[in-house]
BAKE-732367 format. One record per residue (C-alpha): x negated, y, z; residue number from 1. Coordinates in nm, 4 decimals. Each point is the difference from the previous one (the first is absolute). Example, Ala and Ser with C-alpha at 12.3 -4.5 7.8 and 13.67 -1.06 7.14 Angstrom:
BEGIN
         X         Y         Z  num
   -1.2300   -0.4500    0.7800    1
   -0.1370    0.3440   -0.0660    2
END
This chain:
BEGIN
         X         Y         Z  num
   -0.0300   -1.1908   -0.2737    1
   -0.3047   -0.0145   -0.2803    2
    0.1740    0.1106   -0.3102    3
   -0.2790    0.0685   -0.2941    4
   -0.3335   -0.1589   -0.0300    5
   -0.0946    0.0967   -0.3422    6
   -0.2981   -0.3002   -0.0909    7
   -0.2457    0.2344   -0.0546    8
   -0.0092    0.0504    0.3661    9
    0.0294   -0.3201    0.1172   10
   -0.2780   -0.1800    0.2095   11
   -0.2007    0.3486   -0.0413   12
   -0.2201    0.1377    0.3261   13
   -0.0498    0.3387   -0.1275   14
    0.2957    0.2124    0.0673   15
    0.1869    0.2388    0.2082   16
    0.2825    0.0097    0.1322   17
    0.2719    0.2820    0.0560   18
    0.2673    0.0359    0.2735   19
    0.3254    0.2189    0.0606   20
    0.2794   -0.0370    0.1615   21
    0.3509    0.1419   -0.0214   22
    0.3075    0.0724    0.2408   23
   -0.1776    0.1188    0.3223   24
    0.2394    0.2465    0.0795   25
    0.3701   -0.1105   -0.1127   26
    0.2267   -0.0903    0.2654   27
    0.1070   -0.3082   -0.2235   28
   -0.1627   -0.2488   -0.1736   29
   -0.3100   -0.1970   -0.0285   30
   -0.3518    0.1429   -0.0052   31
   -0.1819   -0.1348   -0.2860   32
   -0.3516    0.0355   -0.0964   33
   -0.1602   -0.1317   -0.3719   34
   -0.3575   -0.0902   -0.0304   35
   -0.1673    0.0311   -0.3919   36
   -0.3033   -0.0946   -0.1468   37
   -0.0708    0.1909   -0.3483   38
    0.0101   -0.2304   -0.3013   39
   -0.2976    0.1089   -0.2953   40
    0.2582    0.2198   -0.1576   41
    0.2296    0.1719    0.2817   42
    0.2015    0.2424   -0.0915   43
   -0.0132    0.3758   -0.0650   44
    0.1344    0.2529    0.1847   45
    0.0146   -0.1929    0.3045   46
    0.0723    0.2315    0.3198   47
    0.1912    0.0447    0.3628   48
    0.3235   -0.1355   -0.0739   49
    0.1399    0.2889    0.1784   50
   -0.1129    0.2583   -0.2709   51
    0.1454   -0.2079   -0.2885   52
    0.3504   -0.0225   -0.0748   53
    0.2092   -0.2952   -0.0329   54
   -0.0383   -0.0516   -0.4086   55
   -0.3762   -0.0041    0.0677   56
   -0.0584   -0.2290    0.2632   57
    0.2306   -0.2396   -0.1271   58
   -0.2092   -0.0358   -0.3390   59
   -0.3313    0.0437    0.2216   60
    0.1321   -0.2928    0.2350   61
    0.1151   -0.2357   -0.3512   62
   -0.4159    0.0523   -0.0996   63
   -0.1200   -0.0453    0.3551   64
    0.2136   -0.3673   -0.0175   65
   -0.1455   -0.0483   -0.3217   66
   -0.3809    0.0441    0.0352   67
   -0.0818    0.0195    0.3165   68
    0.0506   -0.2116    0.3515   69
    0.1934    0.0642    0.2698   70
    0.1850   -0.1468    0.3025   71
    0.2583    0.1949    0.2461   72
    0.0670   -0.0658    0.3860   73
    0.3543    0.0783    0.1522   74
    0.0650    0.0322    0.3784   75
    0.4028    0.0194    0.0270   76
    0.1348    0.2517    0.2698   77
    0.0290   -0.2394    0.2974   78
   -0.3849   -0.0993    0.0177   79
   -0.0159    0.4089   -0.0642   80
    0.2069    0.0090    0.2968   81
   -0.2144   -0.2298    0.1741   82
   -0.3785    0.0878   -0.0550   83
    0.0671    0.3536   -0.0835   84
   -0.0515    0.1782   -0.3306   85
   -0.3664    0.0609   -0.0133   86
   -0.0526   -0.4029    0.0926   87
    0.2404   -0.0658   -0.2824   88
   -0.1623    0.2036   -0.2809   89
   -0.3233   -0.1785    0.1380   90
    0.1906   -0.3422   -0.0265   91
    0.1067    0.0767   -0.3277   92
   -0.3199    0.1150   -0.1759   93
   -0.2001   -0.3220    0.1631   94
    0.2843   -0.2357   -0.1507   95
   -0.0529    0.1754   -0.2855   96
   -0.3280   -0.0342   -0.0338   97
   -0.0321   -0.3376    0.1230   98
    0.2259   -0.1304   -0.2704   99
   -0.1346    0.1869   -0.2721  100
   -0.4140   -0.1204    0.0849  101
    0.1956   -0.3924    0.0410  102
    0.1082    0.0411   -0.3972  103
   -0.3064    0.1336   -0.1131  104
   -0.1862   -0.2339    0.1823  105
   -0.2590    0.2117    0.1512  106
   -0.0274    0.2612    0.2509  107
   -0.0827    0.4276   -0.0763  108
   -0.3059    0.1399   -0.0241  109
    0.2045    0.3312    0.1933  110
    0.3354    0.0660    0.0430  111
    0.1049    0.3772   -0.0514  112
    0.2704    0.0544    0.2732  113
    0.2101    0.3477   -0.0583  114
    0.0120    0.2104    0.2995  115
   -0.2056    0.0306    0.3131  116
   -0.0301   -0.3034    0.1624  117
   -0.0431   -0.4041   -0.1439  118
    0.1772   -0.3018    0.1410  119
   -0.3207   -0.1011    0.1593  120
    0.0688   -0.1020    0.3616  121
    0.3794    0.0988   -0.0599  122
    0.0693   -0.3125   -0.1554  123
   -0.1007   -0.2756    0.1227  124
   -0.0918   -0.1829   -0.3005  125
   -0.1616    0.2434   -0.1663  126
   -0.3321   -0.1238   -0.1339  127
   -0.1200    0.2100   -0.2874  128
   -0.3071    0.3236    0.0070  129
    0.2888    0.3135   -0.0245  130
   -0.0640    0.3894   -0.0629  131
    0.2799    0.2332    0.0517  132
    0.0220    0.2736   -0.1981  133
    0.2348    0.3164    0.0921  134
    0.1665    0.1026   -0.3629  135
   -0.1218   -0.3502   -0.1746  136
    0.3492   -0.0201   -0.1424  137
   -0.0709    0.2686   -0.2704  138
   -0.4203   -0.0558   -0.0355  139
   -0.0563   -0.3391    0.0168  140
    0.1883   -0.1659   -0.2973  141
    0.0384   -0.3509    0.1736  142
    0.1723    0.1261    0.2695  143
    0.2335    0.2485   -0.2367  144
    0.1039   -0.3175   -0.1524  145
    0.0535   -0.1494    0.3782  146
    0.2158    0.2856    0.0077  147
    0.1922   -0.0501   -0.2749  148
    0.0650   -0.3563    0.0522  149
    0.1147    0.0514    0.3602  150
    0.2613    0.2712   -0.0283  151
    0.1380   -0.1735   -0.3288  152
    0.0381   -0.3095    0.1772  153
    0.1232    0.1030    0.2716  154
    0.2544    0.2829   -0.1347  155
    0.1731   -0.3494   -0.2039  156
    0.0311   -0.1186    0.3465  157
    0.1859    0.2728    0.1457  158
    0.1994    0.0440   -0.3147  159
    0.1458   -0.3287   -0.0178  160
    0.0656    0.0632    0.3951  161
    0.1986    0.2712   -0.0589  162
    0.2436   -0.2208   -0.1844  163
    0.0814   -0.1716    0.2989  164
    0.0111    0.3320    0.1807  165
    0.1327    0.2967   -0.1919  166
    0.0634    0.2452    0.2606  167
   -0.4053    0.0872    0.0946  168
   -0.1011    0.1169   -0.3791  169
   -0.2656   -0.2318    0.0222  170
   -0.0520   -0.0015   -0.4227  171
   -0.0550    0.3325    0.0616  172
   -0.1692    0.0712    0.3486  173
   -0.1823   -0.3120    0.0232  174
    0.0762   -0.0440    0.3215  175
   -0.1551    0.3729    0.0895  176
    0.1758    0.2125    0.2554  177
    0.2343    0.1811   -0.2876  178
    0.2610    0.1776    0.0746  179
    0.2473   -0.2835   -0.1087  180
   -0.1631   -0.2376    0.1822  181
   -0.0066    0.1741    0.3244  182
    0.3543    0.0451   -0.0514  183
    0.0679   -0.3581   -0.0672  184
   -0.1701   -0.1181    0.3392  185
    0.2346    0.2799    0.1936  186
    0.3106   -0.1706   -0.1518  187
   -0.0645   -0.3597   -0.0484  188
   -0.3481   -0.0861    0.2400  189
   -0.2487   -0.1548   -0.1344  190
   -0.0728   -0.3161   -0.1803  191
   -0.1973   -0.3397    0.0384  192
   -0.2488    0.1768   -0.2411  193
   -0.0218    0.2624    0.2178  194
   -0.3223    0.0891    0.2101  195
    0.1539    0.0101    0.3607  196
   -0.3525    0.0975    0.1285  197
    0.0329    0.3289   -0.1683  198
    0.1805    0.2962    0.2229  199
    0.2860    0.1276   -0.2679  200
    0.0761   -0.4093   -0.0193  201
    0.0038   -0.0500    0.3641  202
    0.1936    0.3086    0.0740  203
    0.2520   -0.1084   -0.2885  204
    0.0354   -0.3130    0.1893  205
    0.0876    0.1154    0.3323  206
    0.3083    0.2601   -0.1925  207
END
């Protein structure tokens, strides 16, 4: 889903974009992945959303909405389930991608990818000239915004989950292997929003 496309951006051919994803290793939940494009006036301070703490990434996320552009890609845990993890993080980033470069009207210049490897021939509609960069989370600032937008968006999503499931922490864990959520699946199995593909879900299921 395209979210922001600040006008200053709009119909422009000179920019770069930056990818992240979140939730690659949770047993539970979706894996989501943001892509941003840096407005003229992004915001300080930006950096891996894992070094910042909660306060700071939620005001950094509020001033990534507001001046810059960005679109996120979710793959649920069944098509997880079904093309495997890595395929799904590549899903994810290309949907995210592709919907951001269909609001702005134009395709990237580059697209920054965080990590070692870009969804080029991994997903199949993948299109775009990609660099991976190992650590691009906290040097590149496009994709430390990717960062941020990712994990915000897609800790809501397992928050408002764990409404409809108290017993796996999920508010808390994420969806990570916690302690409390480990001792959730023992008791009660696992849910629909479970990833079955993953062995501490699979085993759960067989108890």
């Amino acid at each position: 889903m395209l979210i922001g496309t600040p006008d200053t951006l709009v119909g422009s051919t000179n920019f770069t974009i930056g990818v992240d994803e979140a939730g690659r290793g949770p047993l539970a939940g979706p894996v989501v992945a943001a892509a941003v494009v840096l407005g003229n006036s992004p915001p300080s301070g930006l950096a891996d959303s894992k070094v910042l703490s909660a306060k700071k990434r939620g005001v950094l996320e509020a001033q990534i909405h507001e001046s810059c552009a960005w679109a996120v890609g979710v793959i649920e845990p069944a098509q997880i389930d079904e093309i495997n993890i890595l395929a799904a993080t590549m899903e994810a980033m290309c949907q995210a991608v592709a919907r951001l470069c269909e609001g702005l009207g134009a395709d990237p210049q580059e697209t920054l990818i965080d990590g070692n490897m870009t969804p080029h021939g991994r997903a199949k509609d993948w299109r775009w000239p990609a660099r991976a960069i190992v650590g691009g989370d906290g040097t590149q600032p496009c994709i430390s915004a990717a960062s941020i937008i990712a994990k915000e968006y897609r800790d809501r999503i397992m928050i408002k989950a764990a409404k409809d499931h108290p017993e796996y922490g999920w508010e808390s864990n994420k969806g990570y292997g916690s302690r409390q959520h480990m001792e959730a699946l023992r008791i009660h199995g696992p849910t629909p929003l479970h990833r079955y593909s993953f062995a501490p879900v699979a085993q759960a299921a067989l108890l």
